[in-house]
Each structure stands twice: as C-alpha cells, then as structure tokens.
C-alpha positions as semicolon CSV with decimal commas, in nm:
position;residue;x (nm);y (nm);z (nm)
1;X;0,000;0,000;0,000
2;X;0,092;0,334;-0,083
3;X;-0,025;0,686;0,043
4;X;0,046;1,044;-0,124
5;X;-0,070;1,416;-0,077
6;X;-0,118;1,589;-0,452
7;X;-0,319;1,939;-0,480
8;X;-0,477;1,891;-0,111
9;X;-0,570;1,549;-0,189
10;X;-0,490;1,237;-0,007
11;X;-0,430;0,910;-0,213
12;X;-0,435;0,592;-0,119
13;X;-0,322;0,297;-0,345
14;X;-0,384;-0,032;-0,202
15;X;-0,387;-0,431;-0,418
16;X;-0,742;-0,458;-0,525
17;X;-0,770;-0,759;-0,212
18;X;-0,743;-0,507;0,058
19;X;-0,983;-0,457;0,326
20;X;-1,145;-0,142;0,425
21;X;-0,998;-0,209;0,746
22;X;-0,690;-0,278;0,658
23;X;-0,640;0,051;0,393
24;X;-0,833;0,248;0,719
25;X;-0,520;0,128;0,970
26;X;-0,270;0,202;0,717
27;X;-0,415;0,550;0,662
28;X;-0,412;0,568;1,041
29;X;-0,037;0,473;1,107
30;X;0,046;0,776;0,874
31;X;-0,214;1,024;0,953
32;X;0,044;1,246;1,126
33;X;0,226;1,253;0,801
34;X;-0,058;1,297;0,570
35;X;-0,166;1,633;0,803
36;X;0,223;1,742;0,780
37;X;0,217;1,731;0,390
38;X;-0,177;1,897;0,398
39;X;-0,071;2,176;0,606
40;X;0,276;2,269;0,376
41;X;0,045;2,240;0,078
42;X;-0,230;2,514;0,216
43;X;0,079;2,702;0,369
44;X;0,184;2,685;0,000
45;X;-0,145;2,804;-0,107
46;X;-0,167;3,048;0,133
47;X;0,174;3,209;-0,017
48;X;0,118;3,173;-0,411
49;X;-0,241;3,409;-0,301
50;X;-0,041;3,656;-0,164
51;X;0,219;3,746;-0,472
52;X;0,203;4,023;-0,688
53;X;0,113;3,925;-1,029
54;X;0,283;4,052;-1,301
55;X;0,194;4,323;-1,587
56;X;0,217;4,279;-1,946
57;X;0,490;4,496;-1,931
58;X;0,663;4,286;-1,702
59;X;0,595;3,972;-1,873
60;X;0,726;4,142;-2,206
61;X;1,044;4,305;-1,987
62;X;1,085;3,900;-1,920
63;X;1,061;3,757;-2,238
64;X;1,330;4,015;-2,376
65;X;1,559;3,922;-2,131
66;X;1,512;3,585;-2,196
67;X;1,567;3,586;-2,524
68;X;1,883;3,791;-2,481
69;X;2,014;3,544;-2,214
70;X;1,918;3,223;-2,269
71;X;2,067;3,169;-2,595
72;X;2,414;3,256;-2,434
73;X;2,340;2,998;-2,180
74;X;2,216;2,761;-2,408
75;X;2,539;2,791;-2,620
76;X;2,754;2,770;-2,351
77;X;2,622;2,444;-2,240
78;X;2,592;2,307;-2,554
79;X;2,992;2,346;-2,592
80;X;3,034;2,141;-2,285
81;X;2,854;1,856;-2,432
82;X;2,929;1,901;-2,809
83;X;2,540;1,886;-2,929
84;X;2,375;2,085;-3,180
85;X;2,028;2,222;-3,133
86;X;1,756;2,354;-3,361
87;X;1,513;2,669;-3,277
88;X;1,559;2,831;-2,863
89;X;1,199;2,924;-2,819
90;X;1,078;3,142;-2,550
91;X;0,714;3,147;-2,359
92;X;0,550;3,146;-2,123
93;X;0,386;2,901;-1,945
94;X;0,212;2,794;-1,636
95;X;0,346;2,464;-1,616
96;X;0,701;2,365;-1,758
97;X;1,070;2,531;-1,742
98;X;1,194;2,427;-2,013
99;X;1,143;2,133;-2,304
100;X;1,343;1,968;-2,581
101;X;1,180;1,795;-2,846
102;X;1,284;1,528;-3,056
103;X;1,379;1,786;-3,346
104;X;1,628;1,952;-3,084
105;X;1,447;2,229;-3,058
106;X;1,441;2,406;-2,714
107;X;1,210;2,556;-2,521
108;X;1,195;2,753;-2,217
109;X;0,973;2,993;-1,984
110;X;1,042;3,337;-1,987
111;X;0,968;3,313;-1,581
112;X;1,273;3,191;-1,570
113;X;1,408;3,499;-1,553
114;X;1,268;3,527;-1,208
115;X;1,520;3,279;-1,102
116;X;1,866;3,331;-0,937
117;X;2,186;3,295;-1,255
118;X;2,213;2,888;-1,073
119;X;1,864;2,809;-1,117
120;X;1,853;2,926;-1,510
121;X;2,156;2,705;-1,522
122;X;2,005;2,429;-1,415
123;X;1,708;2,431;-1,594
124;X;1,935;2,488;-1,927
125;X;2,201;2,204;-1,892
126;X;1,875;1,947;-1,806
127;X;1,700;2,052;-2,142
128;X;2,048;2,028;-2,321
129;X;2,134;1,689;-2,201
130;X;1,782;1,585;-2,350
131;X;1,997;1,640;-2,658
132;X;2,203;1,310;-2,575
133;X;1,933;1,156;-2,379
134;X;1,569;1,167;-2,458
135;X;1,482;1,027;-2,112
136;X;1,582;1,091;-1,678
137;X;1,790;0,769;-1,640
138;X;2,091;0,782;-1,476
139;X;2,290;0,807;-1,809
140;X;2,129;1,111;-1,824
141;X;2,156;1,253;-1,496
142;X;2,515;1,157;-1,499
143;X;2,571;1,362;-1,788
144;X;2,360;1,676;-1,643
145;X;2,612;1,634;-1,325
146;X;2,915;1,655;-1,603
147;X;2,792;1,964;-1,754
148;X;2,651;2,112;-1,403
149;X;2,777;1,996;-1,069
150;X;2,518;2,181;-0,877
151;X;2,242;2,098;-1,032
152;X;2,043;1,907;-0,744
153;X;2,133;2,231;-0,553
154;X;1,939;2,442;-0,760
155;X;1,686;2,228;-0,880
156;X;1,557;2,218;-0,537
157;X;1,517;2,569;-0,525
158;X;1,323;2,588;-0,831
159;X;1,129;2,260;-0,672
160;X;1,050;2,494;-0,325
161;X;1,002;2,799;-0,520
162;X;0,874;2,785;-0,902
163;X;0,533;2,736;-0,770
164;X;0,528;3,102;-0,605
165;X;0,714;3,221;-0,979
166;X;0,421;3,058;-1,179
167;X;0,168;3,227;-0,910
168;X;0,287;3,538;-1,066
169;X;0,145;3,518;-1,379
170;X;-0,218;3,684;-1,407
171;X;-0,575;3,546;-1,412
C-alpha cells in the first residue's frame, strides 16, 4: 500500500484484495504525516495568493531578457557537451521550465528569468542533455552532473520555489 498528498488530496493505493480495514489502519499509522504534507500544501497556497502578479509589461520586460540570455546559456552548455540544437523558443507558461523535443528544438519559460543565474543554469544544462538523452535515467543525470555539478542544488530551489514564480502570472 501506498499513500500520497497531490493538490490537497490524499491518495491511497492499495492491491485490489485489501480490506477497508486494513487501507483504514494504514491510513491511520500515517495520519500524522498525511496532516504534515496537507498543512505545507495550504501554507503553500496560502503564499502563491499573496504574490504580486505581473503586468504585461513585465511579462514582455521578461521575455526580452530571456531571449537575450538564454541563448548565451544555451550555447555555452551546448559546448560542454558538443550537441547541436535547432530553434531556442521562449514562452510562457504555467506549467514547464523548459522542453526539448525530438527535433532539438528548445524551449523555455520566460519566468525563468525570475530565477537566481544557478537556477537558469540548471534548468538549461537538463533541457540540453535531453539532446544526448531523450529520457531521466541515470545516463542522463550523470551527464547533467558533467555539464553542471550543482544541479540538485538548484533544482531544489526551483522545486520549493517555481510554484510562487508561476503564481505570478495573471488570471
């Protein structure tokens, strides 16, 4: 049996043979755990209500910068590794940092720009060792580590804090 927290919900996976009882006293031996991860998520909440969204202006401030910057990065990265890439595409979305597709073409999130010079790294090398590996095995992540030792670092800031960046973007 397994149990998870996603968006406020609780989730319980359990073999199809399992008793109500049993799936109830499972629930029960991690109840303090399931309230720890319910409160950080409606502290989250609580947090992504209170930023300022941003302007159009903003937004388009961000997207310049992006595309002035993350082609340098991009580059720079792709040196390291000796890949080519296709298009560098800049938006912005609600849900991802950054993509590669199977035509090498990148993508990132102009929100990005949000993030501290580590953070853009990170999100950069990951997309440009798609380029080599089309998948998050270990081949891959070994090769991310090559290109950027920190990575983990600063992935786990944008892992604590994208979800207050994304907040920022209006209705």
């Amino acid at each position: 049996m397994s149990v998870e927290v996603r968006d406020g919900k609780v989730i319980v996976r359990a073999p199809n043979r399992t008793s109500k009882r049993s799936a109830d006293d499972f629930v029960k031996k991690y109840e303090g755990w399931i309230e720890k991860q319910l409160n950080k998520y409606r502290e989250q909440q609580a947090r992504e209500a209170q930023v300022e969204k941003l302007t159009q202006e903003e937004l388009d401030s961000l997207y310049a910068q992006a595309k002035a910057y993350l082609p340098q990065r991009v580059r720079y990265f792709a040196g390291l590794l000796g890949v080519d890439y296709g298009r560098i595409t800049i938006r912005c979305q609600r849900t991802r940092w950054g993509s590669c597709s199977a035509k090498k073409n990148l993508n990132f999130n102009c929100l990005l720009m949000l993030a501290p010079p580590g953070v853009i790294d990170s999100v950069v090398a990951h997309e440009i060792c798609h380029l080599r590996e089309m998948n998050h095995s270990e081949r891959f992540y070994a090769l991310v580590l090559r290109i950027y030792p920190d990575y983990y670092r600063d992935n786990r800031w944008l892992r604590e804090n994208g979800s207050l960046l994304m907040a920022r973007l209006p209705g």
